[in-house]
Backbone as ProteinMPNN parsed JSONL, in Angstrom:
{"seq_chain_A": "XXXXXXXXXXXXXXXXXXXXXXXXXXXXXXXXXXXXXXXXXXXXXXXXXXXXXXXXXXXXXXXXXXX", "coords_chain_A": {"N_chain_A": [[-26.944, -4.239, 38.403], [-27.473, -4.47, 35.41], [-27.117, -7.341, 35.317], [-28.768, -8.289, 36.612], [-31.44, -7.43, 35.748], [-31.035, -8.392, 32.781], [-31.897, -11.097, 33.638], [-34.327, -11.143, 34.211], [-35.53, -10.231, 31.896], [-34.609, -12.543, 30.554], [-35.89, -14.463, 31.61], [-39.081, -13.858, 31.08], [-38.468, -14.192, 28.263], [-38.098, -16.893, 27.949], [-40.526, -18.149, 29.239], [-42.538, -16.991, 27.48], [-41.636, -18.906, 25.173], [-42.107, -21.085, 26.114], [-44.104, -24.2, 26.421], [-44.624, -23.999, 23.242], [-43.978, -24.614, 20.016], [-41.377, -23.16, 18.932], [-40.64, -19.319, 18.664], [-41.014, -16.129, 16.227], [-38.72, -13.318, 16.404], [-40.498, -11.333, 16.443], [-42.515, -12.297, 17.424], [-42.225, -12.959, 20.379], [-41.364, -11.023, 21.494], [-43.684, -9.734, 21.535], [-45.19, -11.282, 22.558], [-44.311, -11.254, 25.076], [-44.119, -8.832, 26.315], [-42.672, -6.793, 25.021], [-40.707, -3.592, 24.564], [-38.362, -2.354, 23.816], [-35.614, -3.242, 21.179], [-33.286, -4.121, 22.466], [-33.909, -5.182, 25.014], [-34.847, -7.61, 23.993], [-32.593, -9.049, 22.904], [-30.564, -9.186, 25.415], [-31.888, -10.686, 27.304], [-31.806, -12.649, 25.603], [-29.202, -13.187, 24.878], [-28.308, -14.221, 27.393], [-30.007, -16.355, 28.087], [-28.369, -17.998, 25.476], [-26.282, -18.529, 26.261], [-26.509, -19.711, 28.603], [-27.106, -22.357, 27.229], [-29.861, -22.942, 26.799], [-31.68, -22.064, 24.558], [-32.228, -22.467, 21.335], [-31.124, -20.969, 18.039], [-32.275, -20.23, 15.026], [-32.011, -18.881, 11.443], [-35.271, -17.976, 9.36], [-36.668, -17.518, 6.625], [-35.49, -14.795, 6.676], [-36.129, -13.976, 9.412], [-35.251, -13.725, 12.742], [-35.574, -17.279, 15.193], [-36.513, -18.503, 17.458], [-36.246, -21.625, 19.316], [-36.966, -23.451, 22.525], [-34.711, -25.521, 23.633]], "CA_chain_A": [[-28.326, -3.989, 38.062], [-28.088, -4.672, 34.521], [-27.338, -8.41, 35.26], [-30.473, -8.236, 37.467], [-32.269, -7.216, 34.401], [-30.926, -9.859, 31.42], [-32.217, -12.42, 33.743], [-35.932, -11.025, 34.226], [-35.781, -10.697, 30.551], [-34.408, -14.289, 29.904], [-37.338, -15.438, 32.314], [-39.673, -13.585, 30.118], [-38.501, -14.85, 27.08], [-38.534, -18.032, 28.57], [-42.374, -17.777, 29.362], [-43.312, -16.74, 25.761], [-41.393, -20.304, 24.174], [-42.611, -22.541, 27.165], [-45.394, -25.177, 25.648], [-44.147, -23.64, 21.971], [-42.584, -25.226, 19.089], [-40.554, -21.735, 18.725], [-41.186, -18.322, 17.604], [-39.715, -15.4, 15.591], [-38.167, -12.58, 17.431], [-41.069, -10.37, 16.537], [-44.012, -13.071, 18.265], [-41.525, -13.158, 21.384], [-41.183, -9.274, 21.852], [-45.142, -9.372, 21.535], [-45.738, -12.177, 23.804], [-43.032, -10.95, 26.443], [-44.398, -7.368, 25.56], [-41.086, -6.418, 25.189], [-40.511, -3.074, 23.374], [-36.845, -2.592, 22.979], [-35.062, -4.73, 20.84], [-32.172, -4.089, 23.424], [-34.228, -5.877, 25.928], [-35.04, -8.984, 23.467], [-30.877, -9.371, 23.01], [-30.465, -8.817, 26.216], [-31.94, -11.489, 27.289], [-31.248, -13.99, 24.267], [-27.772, -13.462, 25.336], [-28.448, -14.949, 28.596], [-30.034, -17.737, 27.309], [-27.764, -18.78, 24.608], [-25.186, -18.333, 27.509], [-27.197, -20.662, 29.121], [-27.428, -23.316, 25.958], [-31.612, -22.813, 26.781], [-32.163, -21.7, 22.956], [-31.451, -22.693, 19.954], [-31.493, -19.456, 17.314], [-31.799, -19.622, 13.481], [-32.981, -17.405, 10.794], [-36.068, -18.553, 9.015], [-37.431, -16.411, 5.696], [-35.26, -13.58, 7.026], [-36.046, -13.56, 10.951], [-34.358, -15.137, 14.362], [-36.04, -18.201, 14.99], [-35.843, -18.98, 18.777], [-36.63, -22.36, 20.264], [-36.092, -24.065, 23.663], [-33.792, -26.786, 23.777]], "C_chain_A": [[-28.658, -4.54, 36.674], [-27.948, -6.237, 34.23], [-28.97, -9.355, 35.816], [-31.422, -8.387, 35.956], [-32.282, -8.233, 33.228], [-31.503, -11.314, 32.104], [-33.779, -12.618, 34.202], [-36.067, -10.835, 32.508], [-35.65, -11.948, 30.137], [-35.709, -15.094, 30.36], [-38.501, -15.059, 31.397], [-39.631, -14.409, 28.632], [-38.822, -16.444, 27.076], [-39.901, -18.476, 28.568], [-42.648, -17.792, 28.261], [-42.818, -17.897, 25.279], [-41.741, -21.365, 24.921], [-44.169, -22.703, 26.389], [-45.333, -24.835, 23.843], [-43.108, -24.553, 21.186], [-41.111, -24.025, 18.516], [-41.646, -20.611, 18.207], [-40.014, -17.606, 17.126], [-39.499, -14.238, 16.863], [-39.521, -11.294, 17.155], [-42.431, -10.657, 17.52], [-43.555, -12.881, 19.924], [-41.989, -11.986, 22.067], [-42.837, -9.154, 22.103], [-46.101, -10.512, 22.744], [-45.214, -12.022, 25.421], [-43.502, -9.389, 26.951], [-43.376, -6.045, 25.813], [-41.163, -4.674, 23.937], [-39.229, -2.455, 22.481], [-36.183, -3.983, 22.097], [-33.61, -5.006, 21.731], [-32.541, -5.19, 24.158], [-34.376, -7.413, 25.413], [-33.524, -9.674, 23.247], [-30.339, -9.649, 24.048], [-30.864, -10.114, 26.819], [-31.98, -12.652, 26.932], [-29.793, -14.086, 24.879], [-27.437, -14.192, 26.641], [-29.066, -15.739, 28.439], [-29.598, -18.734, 26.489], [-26.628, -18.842, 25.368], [-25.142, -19.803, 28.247], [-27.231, -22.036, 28.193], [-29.187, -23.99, 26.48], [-32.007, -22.936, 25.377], [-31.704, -21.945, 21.955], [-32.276, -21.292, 18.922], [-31.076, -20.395, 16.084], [-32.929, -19.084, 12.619], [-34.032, -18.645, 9.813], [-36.962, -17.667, 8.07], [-36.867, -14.88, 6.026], [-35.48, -13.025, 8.361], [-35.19, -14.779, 11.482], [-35.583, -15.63, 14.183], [-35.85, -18.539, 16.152], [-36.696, -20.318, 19.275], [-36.177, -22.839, 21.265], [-35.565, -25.158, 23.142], [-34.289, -27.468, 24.992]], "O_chain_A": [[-29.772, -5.028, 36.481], [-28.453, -6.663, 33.191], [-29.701, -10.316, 35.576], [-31.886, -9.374, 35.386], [-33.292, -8.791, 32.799], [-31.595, -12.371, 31.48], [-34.359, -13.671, 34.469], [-36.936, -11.536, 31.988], [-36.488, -12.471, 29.402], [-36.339, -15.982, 29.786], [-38.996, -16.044, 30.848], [-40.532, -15.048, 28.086], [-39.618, -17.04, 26.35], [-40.259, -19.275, 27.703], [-43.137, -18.859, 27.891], [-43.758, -18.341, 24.62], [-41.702, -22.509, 24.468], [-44.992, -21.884, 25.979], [-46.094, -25.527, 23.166], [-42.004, -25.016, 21.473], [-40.13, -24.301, 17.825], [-42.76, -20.698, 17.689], [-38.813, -17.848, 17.247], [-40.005, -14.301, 17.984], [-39.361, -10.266, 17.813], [-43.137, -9.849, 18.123], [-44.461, -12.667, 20.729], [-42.801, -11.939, 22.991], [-43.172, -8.364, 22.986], [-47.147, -10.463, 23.391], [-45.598, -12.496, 26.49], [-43.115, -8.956, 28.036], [-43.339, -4.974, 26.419], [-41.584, -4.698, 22.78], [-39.052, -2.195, 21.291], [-36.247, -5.196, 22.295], [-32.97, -6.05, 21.601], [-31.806, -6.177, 24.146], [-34.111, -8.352, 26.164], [-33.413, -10.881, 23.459], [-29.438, -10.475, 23.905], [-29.872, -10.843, 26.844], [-32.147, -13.624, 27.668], [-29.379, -15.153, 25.332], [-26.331, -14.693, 26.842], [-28.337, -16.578, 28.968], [-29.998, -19.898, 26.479], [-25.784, -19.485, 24.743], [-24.255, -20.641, 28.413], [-27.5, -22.973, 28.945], [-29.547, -25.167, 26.492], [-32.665, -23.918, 25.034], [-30.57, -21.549, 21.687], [-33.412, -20.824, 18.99], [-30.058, -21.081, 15.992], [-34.128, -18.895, 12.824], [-33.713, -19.815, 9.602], [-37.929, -17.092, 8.571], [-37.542, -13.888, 5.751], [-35.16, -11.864, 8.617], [-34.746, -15.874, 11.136], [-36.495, -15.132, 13.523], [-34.745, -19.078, 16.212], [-37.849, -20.093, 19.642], [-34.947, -22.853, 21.309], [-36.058, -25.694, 22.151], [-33.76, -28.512, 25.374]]}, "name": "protein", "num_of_chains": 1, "seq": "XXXXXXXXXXXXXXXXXXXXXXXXXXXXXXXXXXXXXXXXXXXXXXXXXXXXXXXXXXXXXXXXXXX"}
């Protein structure tokens, strides 16, 4: 079940950086309308799994874009 789950989140997250030059992990969660940060990891981890995302920090946040 909870693989079920990291990969409707990854699709989500997905969705929020499609046509995007990136966002931070707080635009994501708000575009995904995500409200755990469990769920935003959760599926980052299945994306960077994936080599979908590139992550880095930027003024002190994640920084997620597609690849």
């Amino acid at each position: 079940m909870l693989k079920e789950k990291a990969g409707a989140l990854a699709g989500q997250i997905w969705e929020a950086l499609n046509g995007t030059e990136g966002l931070t992990q707080k635009q994501i969660k708000k575009t995904a309308k995500m409200k755990a940060d469990k769920d935003f990891f959760l599926g980052m981890g299945w994306l960077l799994r994936e080599d979908k995302v590139a992550v880095s920090e930027v003024e002190g946040e994640i920084f997620v874009k597609l690849v």
